[in-house]
C-alpha positions in Angstrom: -80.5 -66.8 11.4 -77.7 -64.1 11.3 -79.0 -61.7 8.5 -76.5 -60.0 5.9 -77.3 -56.4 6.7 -75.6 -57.9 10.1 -72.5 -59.7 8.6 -72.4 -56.1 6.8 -72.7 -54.1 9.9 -70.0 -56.1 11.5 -67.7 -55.3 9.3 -68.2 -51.7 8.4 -67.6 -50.7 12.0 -64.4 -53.5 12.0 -64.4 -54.1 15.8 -61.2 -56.2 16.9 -63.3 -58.4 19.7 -60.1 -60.9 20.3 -58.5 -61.7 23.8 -56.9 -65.1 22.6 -53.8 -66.9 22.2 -51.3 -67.0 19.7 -52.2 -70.1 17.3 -55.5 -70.7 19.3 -58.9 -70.5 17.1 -61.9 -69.5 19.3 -65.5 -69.4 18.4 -68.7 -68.3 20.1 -71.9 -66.0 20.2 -73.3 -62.6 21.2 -74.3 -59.4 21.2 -73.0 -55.6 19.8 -74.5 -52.5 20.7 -73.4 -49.7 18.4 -74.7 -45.9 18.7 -73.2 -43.3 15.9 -73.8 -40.3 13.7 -74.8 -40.9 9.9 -71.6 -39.5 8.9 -68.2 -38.2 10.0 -70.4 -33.9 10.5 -74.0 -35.0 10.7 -75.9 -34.3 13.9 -77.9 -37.5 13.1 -77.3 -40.5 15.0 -78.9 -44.1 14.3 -78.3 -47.6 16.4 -77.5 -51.1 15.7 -78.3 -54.0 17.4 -76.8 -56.9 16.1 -76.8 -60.6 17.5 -73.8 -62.6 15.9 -71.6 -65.4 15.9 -68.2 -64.5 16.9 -65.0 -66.3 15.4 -60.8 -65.4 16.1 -57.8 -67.1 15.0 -54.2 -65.6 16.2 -51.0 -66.8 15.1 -47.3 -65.1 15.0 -48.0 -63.0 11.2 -51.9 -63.8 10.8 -54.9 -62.4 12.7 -58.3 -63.1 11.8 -62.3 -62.0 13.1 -65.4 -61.6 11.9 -64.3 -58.1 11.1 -61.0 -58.2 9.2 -57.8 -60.1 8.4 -54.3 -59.4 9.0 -51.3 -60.4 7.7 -48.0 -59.2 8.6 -45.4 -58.7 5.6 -42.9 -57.8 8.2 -43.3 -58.1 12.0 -40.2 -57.2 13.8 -39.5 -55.6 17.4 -38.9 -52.1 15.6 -41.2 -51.9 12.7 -44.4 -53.9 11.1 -45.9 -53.4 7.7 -49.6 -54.8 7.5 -53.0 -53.8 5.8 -55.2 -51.3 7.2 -58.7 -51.4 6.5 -62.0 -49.6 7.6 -65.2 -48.8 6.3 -68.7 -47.0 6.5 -72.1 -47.7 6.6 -74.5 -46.3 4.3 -77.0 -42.9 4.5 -80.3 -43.1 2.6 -81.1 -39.4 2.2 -84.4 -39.7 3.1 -83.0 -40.0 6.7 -81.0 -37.3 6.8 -82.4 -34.2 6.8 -79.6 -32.6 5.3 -79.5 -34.8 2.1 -82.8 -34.9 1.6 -83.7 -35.2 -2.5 -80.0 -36.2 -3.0 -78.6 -39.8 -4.0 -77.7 -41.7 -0.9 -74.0 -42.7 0.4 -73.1 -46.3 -0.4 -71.5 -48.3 1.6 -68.0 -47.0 1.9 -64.4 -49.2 2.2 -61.4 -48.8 2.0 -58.2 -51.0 2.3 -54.3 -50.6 2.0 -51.0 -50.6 4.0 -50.1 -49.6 7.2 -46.3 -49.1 8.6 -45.8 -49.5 12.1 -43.3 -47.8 14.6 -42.8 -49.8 17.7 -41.3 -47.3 20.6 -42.0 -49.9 23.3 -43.3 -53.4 22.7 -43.7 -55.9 25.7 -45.3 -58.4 26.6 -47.3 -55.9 29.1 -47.0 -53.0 26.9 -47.3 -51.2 23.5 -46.3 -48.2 22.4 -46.2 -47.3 18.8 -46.7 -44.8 16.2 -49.2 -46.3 13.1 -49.5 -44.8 9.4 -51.7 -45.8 6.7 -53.0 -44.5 3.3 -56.2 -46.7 1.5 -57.8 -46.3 -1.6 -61.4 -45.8 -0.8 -64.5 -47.5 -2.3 -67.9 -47.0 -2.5 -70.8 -50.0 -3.1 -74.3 -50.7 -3.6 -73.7 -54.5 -4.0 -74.1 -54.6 -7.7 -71.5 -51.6 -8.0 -68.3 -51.3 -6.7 -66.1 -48.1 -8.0 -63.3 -46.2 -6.8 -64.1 -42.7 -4.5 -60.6 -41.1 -3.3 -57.7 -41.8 -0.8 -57.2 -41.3 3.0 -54.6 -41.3 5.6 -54.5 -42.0 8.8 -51.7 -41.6 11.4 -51.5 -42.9 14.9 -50.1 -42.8 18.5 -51.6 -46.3 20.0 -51.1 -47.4 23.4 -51.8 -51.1 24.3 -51.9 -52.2 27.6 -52.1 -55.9 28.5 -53.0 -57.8 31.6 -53.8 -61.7 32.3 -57.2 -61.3 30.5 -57.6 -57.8 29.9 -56.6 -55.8 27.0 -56.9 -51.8 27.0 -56.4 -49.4 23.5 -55.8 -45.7 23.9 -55.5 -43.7 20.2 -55.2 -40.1 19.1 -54.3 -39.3 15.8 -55.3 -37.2 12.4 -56.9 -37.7 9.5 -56.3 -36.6 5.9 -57.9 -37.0 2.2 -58.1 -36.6 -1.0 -60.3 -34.0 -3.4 -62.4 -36.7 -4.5 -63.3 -38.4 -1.1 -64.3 -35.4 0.4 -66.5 -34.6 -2.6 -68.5 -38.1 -2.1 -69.6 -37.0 1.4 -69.8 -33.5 1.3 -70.6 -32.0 -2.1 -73.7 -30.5 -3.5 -73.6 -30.6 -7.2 -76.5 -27.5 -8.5 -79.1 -29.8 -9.3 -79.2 -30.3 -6.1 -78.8 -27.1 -4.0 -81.5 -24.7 -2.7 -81.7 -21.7 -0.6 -80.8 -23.7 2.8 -78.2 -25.9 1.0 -75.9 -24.1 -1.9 -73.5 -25.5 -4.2 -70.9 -26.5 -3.0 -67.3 -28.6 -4.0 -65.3 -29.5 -1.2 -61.1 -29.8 -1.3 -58.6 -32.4 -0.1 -56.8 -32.2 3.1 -57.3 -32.1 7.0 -60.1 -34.5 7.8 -59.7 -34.2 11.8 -58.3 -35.2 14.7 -59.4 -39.0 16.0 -59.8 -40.1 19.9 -60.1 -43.9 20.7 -60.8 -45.8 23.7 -61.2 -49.8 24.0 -61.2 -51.9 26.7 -61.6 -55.9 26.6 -61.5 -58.4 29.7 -62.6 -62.1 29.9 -64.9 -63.0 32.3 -64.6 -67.2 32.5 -66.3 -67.9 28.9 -68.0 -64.1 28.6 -66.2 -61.8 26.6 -66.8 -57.9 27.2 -66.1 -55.1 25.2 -66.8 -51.2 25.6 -65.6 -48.8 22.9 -65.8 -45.8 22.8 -64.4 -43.6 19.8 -64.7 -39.5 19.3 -63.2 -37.4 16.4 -62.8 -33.5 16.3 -63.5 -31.6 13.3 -62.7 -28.1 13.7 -60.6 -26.7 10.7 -61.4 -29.6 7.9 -61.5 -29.1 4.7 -65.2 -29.7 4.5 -66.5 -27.3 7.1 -68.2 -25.1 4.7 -70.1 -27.5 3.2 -73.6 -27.2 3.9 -73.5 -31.1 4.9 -71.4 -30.6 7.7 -73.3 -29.8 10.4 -70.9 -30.4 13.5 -67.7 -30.6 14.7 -67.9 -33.6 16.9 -68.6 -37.1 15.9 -69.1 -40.0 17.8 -68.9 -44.1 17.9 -69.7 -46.1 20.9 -70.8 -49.1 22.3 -70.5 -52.3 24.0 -69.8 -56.1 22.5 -70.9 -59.3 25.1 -69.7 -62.6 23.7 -70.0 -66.1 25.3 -66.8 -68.7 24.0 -67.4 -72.0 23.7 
């Protein structure tokens, strides 16, 4: 039986796993593979292996997965406005050895519009520049309370073929005072001689490198991504919390359609 820390997973690292048709819903099961750091600057890394049931509908304004829904409030050839969302699993500080003695992260969403630019779009091609902002919350499951704002633009490239799908992204990342300070401050109860007080700003977050690529083999779906952001010059790189300036998300989904 498919645990909750799973369904949970899924969705915190909101992997798109669809190669279907418009109007079509598909259902099946597999396997995701998922290797990344602790947090956007730690040089910890931990793994996931998750075995789940794998559900997508498409239609013309409504795009559902196990990882998100979309609706489009506008979807025209030159511009689409629909919600963005994204999320982050959890750090108990007694993993990392940079928080250790201070509370842990909570599981970290956030949700809220996205307006799209379409500079090509094809049926074999999209080009288009993507902008969000989300209000950012943190949870424990019995908690749920507001920690900041972030931004996100994007230059995505989509590529389609008969049964083949490929993403290239590069973009930057911004955010508020307050979201920084969830991650990266050390309030002086906290600090010691190898980690001093510190309270982060708002501001550049870093720059954001994507790669996906999904192809249907008969029934089996396949689905390597690979994602790496670059963090020189963010606003947080004197915390003591940061420890690096590259970050990393990759992996690999295998799903069987019925």
């Amino acid at each position: 039986m498919l645990s909750i820390r799973s369904f949970i997973i899924l969705i915190i690292f909101s992997l798109n796993l669809s190669l279907l048709i418009a109007g079509e819903l598909n259902f099946g099961v597999g396997y995701v593979g998922i290797d990344t750091y602790h947090y956007r600057g730690s040089d910890q890394t931990k793994r996931f292996d998750l075995y789940v049931p794998y559900l997508h509908y498409r239609s013309e304004n409504i795009e559902a997965n196990n990882a998100v829904i979309n609706g489009y409030f506008i979807n025209s050839r030159f511009f689409s406005l629909t919600m963005s969302m994204g999320a982050n699993p959890n750090v108990e500080s007694e993993e990392n050895d940079a928080r250790v003695d201070m509370p842990e992260l909570n599981y970290n969403f956030g949700i809220g519009p996205m307006a799209i630019i379409h500079l090509i779009k094809s049926e074999s091609i999209h080009l288009q520049i993507e902008s969000n902002i989300r209000r950012e919350f943190e949870t424990d499951f019995s908690l749920t309370r507001g920690i900041g704002y972030t931004s996100n633009s994007y230059l995505s490239l989509r590529l389609f073929g008969e049964s083949s799908e490929m993403d290239l992204t590069w973009g930057k990342s911004y955010a508020n005072k307050s979201f920084h300070q969830y991650y990266y401050d050390v309030d002086d109860e906290y600090a010691t001689n190898e980690r001093p007080a510190y309270e982060a700003e708002g501001g550049y977050s870093g720059e954001i490198f994507i790669f996906s690529f999904k192809f249907r083999l008969g029934p089996l779906l396949v689905f390597p991504f690979y994602r790496a952001d670059y963090l020189a010059n963010v606003a947080f790189e004197d915390s003591p919390l940061f420890k690096q300036r590259h970050y990393q998300f990759y992996g690999v989904g295998l799903f069987y359609i019925f």
